[in-house]
C-alpha positions as CSV (number, residue, x, y, z in Angstrom):
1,X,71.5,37.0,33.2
2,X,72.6,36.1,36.9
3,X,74.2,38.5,38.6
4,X,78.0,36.8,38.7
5,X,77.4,37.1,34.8
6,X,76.9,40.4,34.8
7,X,79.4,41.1,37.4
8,X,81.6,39.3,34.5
9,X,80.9,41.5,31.7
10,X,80.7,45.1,33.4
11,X,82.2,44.3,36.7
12,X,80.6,46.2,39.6
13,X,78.5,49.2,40.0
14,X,80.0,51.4,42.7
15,X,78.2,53.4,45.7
16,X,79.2,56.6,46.5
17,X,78.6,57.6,50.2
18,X,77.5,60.7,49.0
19,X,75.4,59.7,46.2
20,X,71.3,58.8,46.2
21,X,71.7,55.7,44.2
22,X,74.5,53.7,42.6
23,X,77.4,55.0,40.2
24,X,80.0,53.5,37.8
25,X,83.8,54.3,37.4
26,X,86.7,53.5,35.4
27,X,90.3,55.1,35.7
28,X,90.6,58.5,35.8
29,X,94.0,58.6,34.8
30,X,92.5,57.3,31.6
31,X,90.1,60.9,31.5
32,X,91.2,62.1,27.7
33,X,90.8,65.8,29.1
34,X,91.1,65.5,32.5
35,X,94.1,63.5,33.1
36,X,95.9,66.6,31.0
37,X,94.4,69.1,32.8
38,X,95.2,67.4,36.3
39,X,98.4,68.7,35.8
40,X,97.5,72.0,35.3
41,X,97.1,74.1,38.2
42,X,93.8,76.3,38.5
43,X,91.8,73.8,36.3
44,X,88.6,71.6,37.7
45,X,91.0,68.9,37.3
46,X,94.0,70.2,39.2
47,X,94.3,67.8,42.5
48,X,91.5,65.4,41.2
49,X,89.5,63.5,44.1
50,X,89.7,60.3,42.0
51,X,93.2,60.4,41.7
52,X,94.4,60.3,45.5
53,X,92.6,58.4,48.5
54,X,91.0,55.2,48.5
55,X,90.6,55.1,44.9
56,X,94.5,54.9,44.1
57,X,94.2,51.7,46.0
58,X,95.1,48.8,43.7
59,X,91.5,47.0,44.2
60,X,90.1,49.7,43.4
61,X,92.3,50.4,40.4
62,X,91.6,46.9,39.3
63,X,87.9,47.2,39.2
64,X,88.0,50.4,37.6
65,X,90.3,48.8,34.6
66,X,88.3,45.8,34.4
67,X,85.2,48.4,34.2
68,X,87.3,50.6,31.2
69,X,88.1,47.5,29.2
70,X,84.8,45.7,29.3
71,X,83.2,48.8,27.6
72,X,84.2,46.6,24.3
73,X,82.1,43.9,25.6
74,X,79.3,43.7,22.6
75,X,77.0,42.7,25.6
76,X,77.9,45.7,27.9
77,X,75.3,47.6,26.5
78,X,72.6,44.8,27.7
79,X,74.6,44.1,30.3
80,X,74.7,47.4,32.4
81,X,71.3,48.0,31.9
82,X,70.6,45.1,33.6
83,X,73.2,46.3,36.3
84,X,71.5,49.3,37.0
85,X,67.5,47.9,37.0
86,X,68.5,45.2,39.9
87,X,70.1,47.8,42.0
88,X,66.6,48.9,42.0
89,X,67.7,52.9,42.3
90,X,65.8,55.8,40.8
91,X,69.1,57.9,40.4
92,X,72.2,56.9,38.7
93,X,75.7,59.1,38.2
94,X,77.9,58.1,35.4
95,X,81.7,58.3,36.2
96,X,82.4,59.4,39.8
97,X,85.4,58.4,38.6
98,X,86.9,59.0,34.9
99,X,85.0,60.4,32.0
100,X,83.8,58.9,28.6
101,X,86.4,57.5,26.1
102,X,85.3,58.0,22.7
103,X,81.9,58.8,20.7
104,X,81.0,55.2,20.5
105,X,81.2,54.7,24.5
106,X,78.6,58.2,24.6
107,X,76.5,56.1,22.2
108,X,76.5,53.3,24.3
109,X,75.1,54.9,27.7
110,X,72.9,56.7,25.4
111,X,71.5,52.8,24.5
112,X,72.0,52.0,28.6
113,X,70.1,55.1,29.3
114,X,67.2,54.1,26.7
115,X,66.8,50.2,28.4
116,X,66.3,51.9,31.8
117,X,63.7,54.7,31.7
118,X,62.8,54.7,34.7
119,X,66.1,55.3,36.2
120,X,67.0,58.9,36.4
121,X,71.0,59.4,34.9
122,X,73.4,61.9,35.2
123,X,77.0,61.9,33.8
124,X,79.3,64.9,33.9
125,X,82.3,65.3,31.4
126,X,85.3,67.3,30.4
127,X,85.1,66.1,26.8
128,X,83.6,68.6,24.6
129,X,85.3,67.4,21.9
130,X,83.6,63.7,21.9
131,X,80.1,66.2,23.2
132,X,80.2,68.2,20.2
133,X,79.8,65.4,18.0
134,X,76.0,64.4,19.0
135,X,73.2,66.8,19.1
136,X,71.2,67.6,22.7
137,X,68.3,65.8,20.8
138,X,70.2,62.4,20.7
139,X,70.5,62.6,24.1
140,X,67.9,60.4,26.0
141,X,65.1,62.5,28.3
142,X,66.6,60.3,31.2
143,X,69.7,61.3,31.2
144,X,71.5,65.0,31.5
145,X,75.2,65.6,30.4
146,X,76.8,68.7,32.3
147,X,79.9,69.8,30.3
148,X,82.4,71.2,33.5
149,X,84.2,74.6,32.8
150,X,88.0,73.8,32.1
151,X,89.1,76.6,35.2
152,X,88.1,76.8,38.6
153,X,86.1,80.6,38.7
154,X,85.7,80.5,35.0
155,X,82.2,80.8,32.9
156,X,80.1,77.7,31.9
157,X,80.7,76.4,28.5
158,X,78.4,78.3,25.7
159,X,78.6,75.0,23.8
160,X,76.3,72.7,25.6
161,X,72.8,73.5,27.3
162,X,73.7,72.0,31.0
163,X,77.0,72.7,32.6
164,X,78.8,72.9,36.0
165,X,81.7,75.0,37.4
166,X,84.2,75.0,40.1
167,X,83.8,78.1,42.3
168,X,85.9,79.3,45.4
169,X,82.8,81.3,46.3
170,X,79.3,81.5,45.6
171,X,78.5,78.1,45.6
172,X,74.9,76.4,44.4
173,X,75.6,72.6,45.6
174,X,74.5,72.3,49.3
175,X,76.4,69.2,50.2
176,X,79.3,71.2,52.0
177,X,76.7,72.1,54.4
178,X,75.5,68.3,54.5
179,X,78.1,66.3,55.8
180,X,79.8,66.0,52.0
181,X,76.0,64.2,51.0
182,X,73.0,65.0,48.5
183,X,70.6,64.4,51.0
184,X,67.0,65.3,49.2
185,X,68.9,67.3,46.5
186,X,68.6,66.2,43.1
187,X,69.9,69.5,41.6
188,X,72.7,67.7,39.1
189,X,69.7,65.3,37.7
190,X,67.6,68.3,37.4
191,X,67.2,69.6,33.7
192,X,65.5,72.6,34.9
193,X,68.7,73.6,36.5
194,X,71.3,75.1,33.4
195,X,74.8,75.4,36.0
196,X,75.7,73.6,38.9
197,X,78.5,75.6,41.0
198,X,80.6,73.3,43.2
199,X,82.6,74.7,45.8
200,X,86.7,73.7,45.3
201,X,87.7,71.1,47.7
């Protein structure tokens, strides 16, 4: 497939400045969970990066729609591996922006995830509801799901394996220190690695 066409079917991949390799977004105003809990102060959600800056900008919001609806594309699957092999990257993050919308959309990057092995994927959520319906052994060895704690200081979920919290001290990601970048870190990739603790922005 040439590149326009895939552009077509999944629109664009996105790259974080932060990031080692390339991500993909869709609306987070969309997030089942999160766009609830954005209005909640206290939670991880609570005055959500994604919701304020560039990415309220309406290019940006149109890409990220056009992203959200082609995920009914019966060639997305096909299509964003495709995407995500001739970026050439070794590391991939699943929504910098938004959050998976149903158990058929998991079961889709799970396929993504099995076309690419090579390619190292991450993809944090806030839906343990659409989580608790697959097993950790459906999920591929490429890719790592952290389920986020719903409050900023609270516990990692007990329900899944890897997780991530919000903390206002005793932070483990270094990027604070790093001019807001991973740098050589792979720590979120890293399934040795049960929590992640961000610091709150």
């Amino acid at each position: 497939m040439k590149v326009n066409e895939l552009d077509k079917i999944t629109g664009t991949l996105s790259k974080p400045s932060k990031m080692p390799g390339w991500a993909y977004g869709i609306p987070a105003k969309e997030c089942k969970t999160g766009a609830k809990l954005a209005k909640i102060p206290g939670t991880v959600c609570h005055g959500c990066y994604a919701l304020k800056g560039c990415y309220v900008f309406p290019n940006v919001q149109e890409a990220q729609y056009k992203r959200l609806n082609a995920i009914d594309d019966p060639r997305w699957v096909q299509a964003m591996a495709a995407q995500i092999l001739r970026h050439k990257s070794k590391w991939f993050r699943w929504h910098d922006s938004g959050d998976i919308q149903s158990l058929e959309h998991l079961k889709k990057i799970f396929a993504v995830c099995l076309l690419t092995p090579d390619v190292n994927h991450w993809m944090p959520t806030r839906e343990a509801g659409i989580l608790a319906q697959v097993t950790p052994d459906e999920v591929p060895a490429n890719l790592i799901i952290r389920l986020s704690a719903t409050k900023v200081d609270g516990s990692p979920s007990s329900s899944w394996q890897h997780t991530s919290t919000v903390v206002t001290e005793g932070k483990t990601c270094p990027a604070a220190e790093q001019d807001n970048k991973c740098l050589s870190c792979r720590a979120c990739w890293d399934k040795r690695i049960p929590n992640i603790a961000y610091g709150k922005h």
